[in-house]
GUDO-136061 format. One line per field, with one value per residue (C-alpha): x, y, z; residue number from 1; residue in one letter. Coordinates in steps of 0.2 Angstrom, whole numbers, plus 2048, in hexadecimal, padded with zeros to 3 digits. Example, Ala and Ser with C-alpha at 12.3 -4.5 7.8 and 13.67 -1.06 7.14 Angstrom:
2
px <- c(83E, 844)
py <- c(7EA, 7FB)
pz <- c(827, 824)
i <- c(1, 2)
aa <- c(A, S)
This chain:
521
px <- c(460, 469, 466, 46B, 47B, 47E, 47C, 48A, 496, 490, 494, 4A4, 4AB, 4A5, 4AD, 4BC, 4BA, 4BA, 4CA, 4D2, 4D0, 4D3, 4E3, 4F2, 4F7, 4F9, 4FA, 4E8, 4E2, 4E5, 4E1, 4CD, 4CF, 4CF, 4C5, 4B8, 4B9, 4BB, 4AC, 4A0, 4A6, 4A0, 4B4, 4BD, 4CE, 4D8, 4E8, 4EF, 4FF, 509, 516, 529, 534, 53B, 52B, 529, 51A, 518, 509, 506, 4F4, 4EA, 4DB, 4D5, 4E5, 4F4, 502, 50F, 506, 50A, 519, 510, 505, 514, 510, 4FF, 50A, 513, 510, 505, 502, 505, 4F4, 4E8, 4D9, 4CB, 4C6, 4D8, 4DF, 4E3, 4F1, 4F4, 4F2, 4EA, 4DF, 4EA, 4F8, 4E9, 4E6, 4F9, 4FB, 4E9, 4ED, 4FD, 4F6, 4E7, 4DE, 4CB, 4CE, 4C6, 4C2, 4CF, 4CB, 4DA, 4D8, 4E4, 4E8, 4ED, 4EF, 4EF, 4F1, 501, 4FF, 504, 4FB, 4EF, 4E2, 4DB, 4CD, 4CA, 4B9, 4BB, 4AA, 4A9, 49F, 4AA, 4A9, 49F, 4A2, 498, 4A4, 4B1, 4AA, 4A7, 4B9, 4BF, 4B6, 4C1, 4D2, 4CE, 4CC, 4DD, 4E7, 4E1, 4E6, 4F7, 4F9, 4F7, 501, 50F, 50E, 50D, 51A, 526, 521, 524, 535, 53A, 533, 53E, 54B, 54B, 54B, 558, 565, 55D, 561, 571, 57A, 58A, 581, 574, 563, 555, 543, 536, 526, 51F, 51E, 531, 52B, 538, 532, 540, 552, 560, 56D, 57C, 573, 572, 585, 588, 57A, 579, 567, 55F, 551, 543, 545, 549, 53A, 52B, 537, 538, 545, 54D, 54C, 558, 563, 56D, 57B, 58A, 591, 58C, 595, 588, 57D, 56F, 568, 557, 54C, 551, 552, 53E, 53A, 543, 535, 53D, 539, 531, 529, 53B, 547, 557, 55E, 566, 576, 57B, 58A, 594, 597, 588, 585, 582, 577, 57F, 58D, 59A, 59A, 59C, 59F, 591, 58A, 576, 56F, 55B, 551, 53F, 535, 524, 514, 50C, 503, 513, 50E, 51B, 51E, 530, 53D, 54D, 55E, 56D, 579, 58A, 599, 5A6, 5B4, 5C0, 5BE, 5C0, 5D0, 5D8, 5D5, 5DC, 5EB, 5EE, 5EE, 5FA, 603, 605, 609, 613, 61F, 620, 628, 632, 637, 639, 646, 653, 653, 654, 661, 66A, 667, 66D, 67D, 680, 680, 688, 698, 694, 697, 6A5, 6A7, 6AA, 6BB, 6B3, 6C2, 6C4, 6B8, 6A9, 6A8, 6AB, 69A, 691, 695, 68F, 680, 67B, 680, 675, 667, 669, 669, 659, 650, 655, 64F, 63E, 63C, 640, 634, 627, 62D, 62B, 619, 614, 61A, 610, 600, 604, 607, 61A, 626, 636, 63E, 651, 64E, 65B, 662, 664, 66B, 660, 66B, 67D, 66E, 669, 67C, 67F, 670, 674, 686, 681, 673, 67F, 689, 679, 677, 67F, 671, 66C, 670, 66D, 66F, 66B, 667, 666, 669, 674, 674, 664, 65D, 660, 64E, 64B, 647, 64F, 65E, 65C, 64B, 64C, 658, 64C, 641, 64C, 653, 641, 63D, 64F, 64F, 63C, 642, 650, 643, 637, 642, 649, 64F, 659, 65C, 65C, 655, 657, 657, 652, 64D, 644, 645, 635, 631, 628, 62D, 63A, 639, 63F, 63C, 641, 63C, 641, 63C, 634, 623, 61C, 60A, 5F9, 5EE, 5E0, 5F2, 5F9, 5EC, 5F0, 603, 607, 5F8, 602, 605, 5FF, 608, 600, 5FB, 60B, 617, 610, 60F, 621, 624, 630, 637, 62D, 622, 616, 61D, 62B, 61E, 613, 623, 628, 618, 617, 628, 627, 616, 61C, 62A, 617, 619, 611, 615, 60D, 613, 60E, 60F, 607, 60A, 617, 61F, 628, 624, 628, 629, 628, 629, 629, 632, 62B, 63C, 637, 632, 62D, 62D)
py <- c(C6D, C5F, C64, C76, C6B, C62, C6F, C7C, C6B, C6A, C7B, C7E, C6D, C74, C85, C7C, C71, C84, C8A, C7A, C7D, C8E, C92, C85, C90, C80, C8B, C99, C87, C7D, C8C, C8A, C76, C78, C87, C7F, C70, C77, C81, C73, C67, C74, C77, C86, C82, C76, C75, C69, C5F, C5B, C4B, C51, C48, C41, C3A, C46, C53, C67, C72, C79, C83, C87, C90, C96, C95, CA2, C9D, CA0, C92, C84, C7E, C79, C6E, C62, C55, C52, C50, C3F, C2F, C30, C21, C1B, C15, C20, C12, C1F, C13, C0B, C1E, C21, C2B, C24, C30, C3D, C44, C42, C4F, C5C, C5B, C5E, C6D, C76, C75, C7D, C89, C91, C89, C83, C75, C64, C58, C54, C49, C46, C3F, C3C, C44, C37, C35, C23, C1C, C28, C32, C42, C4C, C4E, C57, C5C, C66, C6B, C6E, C78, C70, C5D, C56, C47, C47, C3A, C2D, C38, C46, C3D, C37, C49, C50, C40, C4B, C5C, C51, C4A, C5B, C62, C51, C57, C69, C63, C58, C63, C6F, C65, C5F, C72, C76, C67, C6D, C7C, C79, C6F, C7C, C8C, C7B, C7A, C8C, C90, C80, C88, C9B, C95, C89, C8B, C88, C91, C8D, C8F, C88, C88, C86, C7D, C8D, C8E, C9E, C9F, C9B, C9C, CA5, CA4, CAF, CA5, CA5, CB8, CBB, CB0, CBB, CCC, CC9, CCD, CC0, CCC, CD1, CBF, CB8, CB7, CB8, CA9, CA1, CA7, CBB, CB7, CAA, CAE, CA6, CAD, C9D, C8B, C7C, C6F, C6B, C74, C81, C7E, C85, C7B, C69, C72, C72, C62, C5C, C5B, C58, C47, C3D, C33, C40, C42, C51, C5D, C66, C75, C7F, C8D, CA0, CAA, CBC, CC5, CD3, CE3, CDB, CCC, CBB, CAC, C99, C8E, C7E, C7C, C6D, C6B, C5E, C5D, C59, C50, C4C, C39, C3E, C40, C53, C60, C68, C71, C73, C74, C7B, C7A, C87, C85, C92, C85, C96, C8B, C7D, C84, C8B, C7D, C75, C82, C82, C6E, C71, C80, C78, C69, C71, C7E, C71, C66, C72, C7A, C67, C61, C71, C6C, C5A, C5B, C65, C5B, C4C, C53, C5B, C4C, C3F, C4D, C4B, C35, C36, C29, C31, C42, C45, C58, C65, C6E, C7E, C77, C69, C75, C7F, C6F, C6B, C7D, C7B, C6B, C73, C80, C76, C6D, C7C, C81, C71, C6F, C83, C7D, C6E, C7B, C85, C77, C70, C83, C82, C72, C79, C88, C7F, C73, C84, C81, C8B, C8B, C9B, C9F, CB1, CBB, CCE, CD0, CE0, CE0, CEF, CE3, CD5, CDF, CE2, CCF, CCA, CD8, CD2, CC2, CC8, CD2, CC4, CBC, CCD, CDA, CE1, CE7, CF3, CEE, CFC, CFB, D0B, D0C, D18, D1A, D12, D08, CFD, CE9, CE0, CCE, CC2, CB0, CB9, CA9, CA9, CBF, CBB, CAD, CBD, CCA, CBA, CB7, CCB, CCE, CC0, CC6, CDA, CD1, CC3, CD0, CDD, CD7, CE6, CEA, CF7, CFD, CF2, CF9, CF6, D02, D02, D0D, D0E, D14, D16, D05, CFB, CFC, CF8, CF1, CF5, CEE, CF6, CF2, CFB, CEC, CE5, CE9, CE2, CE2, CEC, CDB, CCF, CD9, CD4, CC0, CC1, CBB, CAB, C9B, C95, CA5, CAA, CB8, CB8, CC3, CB8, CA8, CB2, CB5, CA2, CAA, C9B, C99, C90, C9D, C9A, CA9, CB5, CA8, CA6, CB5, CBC, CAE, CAF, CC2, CC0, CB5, CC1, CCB, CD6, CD9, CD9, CE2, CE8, CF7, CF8, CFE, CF2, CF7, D01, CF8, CF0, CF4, CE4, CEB, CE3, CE9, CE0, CE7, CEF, CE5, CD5, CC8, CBB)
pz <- c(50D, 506, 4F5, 4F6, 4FF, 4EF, 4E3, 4EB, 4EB, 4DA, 4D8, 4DF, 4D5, 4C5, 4CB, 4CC, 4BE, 4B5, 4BB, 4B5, 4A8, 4A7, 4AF, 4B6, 4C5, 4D1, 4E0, 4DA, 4D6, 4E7, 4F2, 4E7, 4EB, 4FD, 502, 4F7, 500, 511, 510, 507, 518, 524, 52A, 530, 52A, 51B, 516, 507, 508, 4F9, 4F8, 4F3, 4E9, 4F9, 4FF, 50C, 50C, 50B, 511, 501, 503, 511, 515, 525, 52E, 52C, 521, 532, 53A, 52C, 534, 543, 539, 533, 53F, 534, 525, 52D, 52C, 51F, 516, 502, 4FF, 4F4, 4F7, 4FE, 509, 511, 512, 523, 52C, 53E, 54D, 542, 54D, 55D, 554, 54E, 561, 566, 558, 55C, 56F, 56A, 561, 56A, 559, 55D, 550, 556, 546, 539, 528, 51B, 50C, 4FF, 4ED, 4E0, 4CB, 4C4, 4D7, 4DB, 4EB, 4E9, 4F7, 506, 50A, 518, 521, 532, 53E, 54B, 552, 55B, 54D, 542, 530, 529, 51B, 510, 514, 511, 4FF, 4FD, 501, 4F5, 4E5, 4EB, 4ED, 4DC, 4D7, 4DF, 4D7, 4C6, 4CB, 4CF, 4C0, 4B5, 4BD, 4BF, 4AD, 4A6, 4B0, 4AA, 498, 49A, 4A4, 493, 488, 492, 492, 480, 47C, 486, 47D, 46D, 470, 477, 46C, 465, 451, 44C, 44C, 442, 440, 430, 430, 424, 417, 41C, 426, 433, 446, 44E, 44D, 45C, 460, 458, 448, 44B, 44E, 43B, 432, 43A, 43A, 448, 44F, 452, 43E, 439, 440, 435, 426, 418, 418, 406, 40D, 41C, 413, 403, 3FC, 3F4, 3F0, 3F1, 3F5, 3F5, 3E8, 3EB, 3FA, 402, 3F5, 3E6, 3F2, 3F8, 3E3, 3E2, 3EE, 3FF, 40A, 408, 417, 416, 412, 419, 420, 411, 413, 40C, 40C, 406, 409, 410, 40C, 41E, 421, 420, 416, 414, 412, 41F, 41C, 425, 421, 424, 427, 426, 42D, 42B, 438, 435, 440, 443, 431, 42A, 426, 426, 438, 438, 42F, 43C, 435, 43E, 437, 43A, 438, 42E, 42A, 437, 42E, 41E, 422, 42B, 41A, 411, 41F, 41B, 408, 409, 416, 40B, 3F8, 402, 40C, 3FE, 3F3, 403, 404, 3F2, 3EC, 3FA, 3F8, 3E5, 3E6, 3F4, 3EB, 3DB, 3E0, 3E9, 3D9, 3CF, 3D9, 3DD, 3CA, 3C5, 3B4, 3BB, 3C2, 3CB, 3CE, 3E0, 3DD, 3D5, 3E5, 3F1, 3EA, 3E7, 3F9, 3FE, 3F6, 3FE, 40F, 40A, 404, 415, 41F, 417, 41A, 42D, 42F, 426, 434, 443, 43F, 43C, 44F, 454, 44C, 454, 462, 463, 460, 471, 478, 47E, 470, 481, 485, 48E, 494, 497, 494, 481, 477, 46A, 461, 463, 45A, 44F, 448, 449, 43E, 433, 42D, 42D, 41E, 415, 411, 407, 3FB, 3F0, 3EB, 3FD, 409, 41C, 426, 43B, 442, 455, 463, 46D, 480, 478, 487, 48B, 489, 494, 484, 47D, 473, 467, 464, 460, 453, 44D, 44B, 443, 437, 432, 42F, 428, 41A, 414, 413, 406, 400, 3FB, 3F5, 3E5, 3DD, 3EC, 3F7, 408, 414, 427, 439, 444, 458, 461, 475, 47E, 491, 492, 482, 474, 462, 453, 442, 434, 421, 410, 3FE, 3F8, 3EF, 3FF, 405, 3FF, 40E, 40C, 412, 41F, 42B, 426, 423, 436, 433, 434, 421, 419, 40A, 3FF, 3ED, 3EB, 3F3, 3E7, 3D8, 3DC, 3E2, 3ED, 3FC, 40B, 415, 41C, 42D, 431, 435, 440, 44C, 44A, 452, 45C, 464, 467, 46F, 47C, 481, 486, 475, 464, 453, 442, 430, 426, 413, 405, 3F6, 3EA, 3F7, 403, 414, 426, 433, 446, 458, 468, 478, 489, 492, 4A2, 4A0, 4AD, 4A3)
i <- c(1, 2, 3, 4, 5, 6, 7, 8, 9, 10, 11, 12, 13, 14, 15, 16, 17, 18, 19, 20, 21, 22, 23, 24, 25, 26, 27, 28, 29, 30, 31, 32, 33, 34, 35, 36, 37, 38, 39, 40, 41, 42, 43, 44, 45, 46, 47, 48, 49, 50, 51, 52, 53, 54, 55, 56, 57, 58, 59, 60, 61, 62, 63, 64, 65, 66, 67, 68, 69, 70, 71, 72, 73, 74, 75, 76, 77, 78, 79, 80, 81, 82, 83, 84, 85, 86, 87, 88, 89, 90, 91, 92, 93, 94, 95, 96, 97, 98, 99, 100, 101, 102, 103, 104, 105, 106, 107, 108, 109, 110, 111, 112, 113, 114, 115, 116, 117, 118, 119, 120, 121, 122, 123, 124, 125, 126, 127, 128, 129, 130, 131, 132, 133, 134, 135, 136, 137, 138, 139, 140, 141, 142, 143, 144, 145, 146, 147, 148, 149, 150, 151, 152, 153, 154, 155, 156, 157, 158, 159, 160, 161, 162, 163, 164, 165, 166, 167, 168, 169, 170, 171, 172, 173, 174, 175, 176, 177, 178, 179, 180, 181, 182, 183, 184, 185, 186, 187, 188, 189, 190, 191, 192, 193, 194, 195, 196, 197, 198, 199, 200, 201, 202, 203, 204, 205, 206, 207, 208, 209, 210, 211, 212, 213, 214, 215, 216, 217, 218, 219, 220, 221, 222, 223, 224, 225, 226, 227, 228, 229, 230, 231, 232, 233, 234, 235, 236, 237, 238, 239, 240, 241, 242, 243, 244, 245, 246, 247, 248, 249, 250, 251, 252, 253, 254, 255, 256, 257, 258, 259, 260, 261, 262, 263, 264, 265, 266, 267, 268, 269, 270, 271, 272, 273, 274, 275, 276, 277, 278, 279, 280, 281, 282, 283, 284, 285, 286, 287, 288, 289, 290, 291, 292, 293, 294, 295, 296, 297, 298, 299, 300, 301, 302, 303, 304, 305, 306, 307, 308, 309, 310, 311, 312, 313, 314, 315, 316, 317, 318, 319, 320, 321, 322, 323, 324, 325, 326, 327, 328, 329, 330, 331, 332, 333, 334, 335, 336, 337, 338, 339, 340, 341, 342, 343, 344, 345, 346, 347, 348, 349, 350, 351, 352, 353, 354, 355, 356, 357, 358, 359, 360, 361, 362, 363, 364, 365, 366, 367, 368, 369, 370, 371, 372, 373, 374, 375, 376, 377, 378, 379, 380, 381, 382, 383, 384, 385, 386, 387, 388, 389, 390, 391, 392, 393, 394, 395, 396, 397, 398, 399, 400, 401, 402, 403, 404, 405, 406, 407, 408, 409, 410, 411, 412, 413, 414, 415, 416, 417, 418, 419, 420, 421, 422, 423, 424, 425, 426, 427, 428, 429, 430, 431, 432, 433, 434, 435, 436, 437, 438, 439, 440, 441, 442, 443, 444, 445, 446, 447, 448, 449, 450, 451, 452, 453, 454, 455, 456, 457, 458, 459, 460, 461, 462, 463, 464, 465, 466, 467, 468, 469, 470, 471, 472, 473, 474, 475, 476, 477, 478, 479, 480, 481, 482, 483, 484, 485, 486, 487, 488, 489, 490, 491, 492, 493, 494, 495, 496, 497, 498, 499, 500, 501, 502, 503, 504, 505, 506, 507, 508, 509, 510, 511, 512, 513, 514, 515, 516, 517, 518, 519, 520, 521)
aa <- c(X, X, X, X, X, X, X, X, X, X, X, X, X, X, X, X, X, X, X, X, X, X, X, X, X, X, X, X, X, X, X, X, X, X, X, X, X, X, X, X, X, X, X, X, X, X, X, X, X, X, X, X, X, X, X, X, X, X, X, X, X, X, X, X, X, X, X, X, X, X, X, X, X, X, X, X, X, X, X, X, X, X, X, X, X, X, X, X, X, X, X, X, X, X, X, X, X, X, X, X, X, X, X, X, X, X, X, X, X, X, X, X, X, X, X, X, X, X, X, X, X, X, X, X, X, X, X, X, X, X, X, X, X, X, X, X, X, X, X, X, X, X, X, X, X, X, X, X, X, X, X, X, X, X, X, X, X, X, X, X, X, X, X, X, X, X, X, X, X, X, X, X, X, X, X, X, X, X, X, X, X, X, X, X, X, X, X, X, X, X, X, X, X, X, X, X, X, X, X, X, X, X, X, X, X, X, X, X, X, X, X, X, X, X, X, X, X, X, X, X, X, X, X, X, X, X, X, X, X, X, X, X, X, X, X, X, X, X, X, X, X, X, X, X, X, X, X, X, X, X, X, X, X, X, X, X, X, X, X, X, X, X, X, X, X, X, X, X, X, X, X, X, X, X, X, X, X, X, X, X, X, X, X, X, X, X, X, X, X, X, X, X, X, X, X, X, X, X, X, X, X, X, X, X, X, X, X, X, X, X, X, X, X, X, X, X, X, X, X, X, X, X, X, X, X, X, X, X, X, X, X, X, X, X, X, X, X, X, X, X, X, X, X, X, X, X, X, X, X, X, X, X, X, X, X, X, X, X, X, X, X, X, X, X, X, X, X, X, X, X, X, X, X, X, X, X, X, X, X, X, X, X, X, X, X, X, X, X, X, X, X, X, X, X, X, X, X, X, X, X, X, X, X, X, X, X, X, X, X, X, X, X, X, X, X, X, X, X, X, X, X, X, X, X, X, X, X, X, X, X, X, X, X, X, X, X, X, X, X, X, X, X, X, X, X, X, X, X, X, X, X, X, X, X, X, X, X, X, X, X, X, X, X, X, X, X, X, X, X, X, X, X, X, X, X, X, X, X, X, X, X, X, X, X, X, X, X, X, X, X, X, X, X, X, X, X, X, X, X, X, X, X, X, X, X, X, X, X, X, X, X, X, X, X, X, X, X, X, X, X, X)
């Protein structure tokens, strides 16, 4: 009898030595633990107890009693004790509260043994099994149950520590699919392993048909900044055990079509061999960063010459007429004296608008709002420009009874100066240039055309960027700081409307904008 007894403890350890090994279900595996255990003791009933975080402790298997009955069983799961010593473990009273929760219950349950579950000398659960019979468990019992609660620590171990992996692992992925830059990982054949979504929106590749790919077959360059890409550093021989990260950059060729600036950085990733594991490129999208450099170096070359002409002519005029050996009659100093005025007004217009620029990009470009006739405007700004030409015709051209809008009457005018001096700008053989309004139920608007060089159809989405002047425009050196269009969308915007052009080039531009008819601003 005793050793059919040891060969099913033998038997059921090795069973659950098995399932160890073959699964890391904590729960499939505790529930094995204890009916194994429960069954090899002779008992009718077993639950096992795992400590929380907070040192307190949870029923989290049981066998022979229903899972509604768990809660009555807390007061087993109290003052148990730190010590994992087999021999030293002991929870006070233990039998005392079976008696009080079986009496409870209606439960035949007379003989409790707990013993605990530990790993490297930390507690991290109970276990216990029940006899429904008078008969005490014996030392050897005890030594026996010891082998199942090493069993169920293990189970729980490993458990825990698949789980933690496997928490880092969803973790990791999900930073990885997530991140603003895209990501990608090589193996070492530079096959690629992993491909998240941002790196999908720069390449138009989709991660199901990128995966598996080599890297050359997803990546193409159009145009290279750097030195080299990945696969001439690869025939270079990087990466080396020591190698640095490499960085490439320049103007990618997306799937489908198009190019987009990013810059790659690669970092090799080696084992304790110092083998090749991964590759990991970061791929950023660097378009911004290109064009706030571009914006710097046009907004430099650009208001240094808006700058330069006004002040050399200023300062010219201005010796001219300090010269001591000049005796200057009436005429020629009162156009010297116009054209520093001139010069003067043109240099304190450039400042406003780059204050109104600055402005705009804290956010706080003021307005006054109040009723504005934009027809009565529209006259006003008209004589004003016909002064400045011969060679034009300004013509307005509104209806009758045409409706008050709510705007800042200074700021509107900023808008039909700005559109108004481009029509005669860009108009250079003359011509009619003319402004017209239109009054709709909800909205009226303002057009204001000219028989000019007109647009290229590749500018007219840029011409309202800050800075922007087109090929045209510099071929032409015509004046201008590429700002007039920037507040001129900026300021109608803010009255809640919108602004756009239409041309064909060589065949004359028209500048619109439509002003809501009520406004709550």
């Amino acid at each position: 009898m005793l050793t059919d007894y040891r060969v099913r403890q033998r038997e059921y350890l090795l069973e659950i030595s098995r399932a160890l090994t073959a699964q890391l279900n904590v729960d499939e595996l505790l529930q094995m633990v204890l009916e194994s255990a429960t069954k090899i003791l002779a008992g009718q009933a077993g639950l096992i107890a795992l400590r929380e975080p907070d040192a307190s402790f949870t029923a989290r298997a049981s066998y022979g009693l229903s899972h509604a009955l768990m809660p009555y069983f807390a007061p087993l799961l109290t003052d148990i004790p730190n010590d994992v010593d087999l021999h030293r473990f002991h929870i006070p009273a233990l039998a005392e509260k079976l008696g009080l929760v079986a009496g409870r219950l209606g439960l035949h349950l007379q003989q409790v043994v707990a013993l605990p579950m530990s790993i490297k000398q930390e507690l991290i659960g109970v276990l216990y099994v029940f006899r429904a019979y008078g008969t005490r468990f014996t030392a050897n019992d005890r030594q026996i149950l010891a082998s199942f609660a090493d069993q169920a620590a293990i189970a729980v171990h490993n458990a825990q520590l698949y789980e933690r992996i496997s928490h880092e692992k969803r973790r990791l992925d999900a930073i990885l699919e997530h991140s603003a830059d895209g990501v990608m990982i090589l193996d070492p054949t530079l096959r690629i392993t992993v491909f998240n979504r941002a790196l999908t929106r720069l390449s138009r590749w989709p991660a199901a048909e990128a995966l598996g790919r080599y890297h050359d077959e997803v990546i193409h360059w159009v145009r290279l900044e750097t030195d080299m890409d990945l696969s001439a550093a690869v025939a270079g021989g990087w990466p080396l055990p020591a190698a640095h990260p490499l960085y490439v950059e320049g103007d990618l060729r997306r799937r489908g079509g198009g190019t987009v600036s990013v810059g790659i950085t690669y970092a090799p990733l080696f084992d304790q061999d110092d083998h090749l594991v991964n590759v990991i490129a970061d791929v950023r999208d660097v378009t911004r960063f290109r064009e706030a450099d571009e914006v710097k170096s046009v907004f430099i070359s650009v208001i240094s010459h808006e700058l330069k002409t006004p002040v050399a002519l200023i300062k010219g005029y201005a010796d001219t007429l300090m010269r001591q050996d000049a005796c200057w009659d009436q005429e020629t100093m009162q156009k010297s004296l116009e054209v520093i005025v001139e010069e003067a007004d043109r240099l304190n217009q450039l400042i406003d608008n780059l204050l109104d620029a600055s402005r705009l990009q804290a956010g706080a470009l003021p307005l006054e709002m109040d009723e504005v006739a934009l027809d009565v405007l529209s006259e006003r700004v008209a004589r004003l420009f016909r002064t400045q030409t011969e060679r034009h015709d300004i013509v307005v051209q509104f209806p009758s009874g045409f409706p008050v809008v709510v705007g800042d009457m200074g700021r509107l005018e900023q808008v039909l100066n700005n559109l108004v001096s481009n029509a005669l700008k860009y108009s250079p053989g003359g011509g009619t240039i003319t402004i017209s309004g239109v009054a709709r139920p909800d909205e009226v608007l303002l057009t204001v055309s000219d028989p000019g060089v007109g647009i290229p159809s590749e500018e007219i989405s840029r011409i309202f960027e800050r800075f922007y002047r087109g090929t045209k425009e510099r071929h032409q050196r015509t004046p201008g700081a590429g700002l007039g269009l920037y507040l001129a969308k900026a300021i109608v915007e803010a009255h809640g409307g919108r602004i756009w052009a239409e041309s064909r080039s060589g065949e004359g531009a028209a500048f619109s904008f439509a002003i809501p008819r009520q406004s709550n601003l």
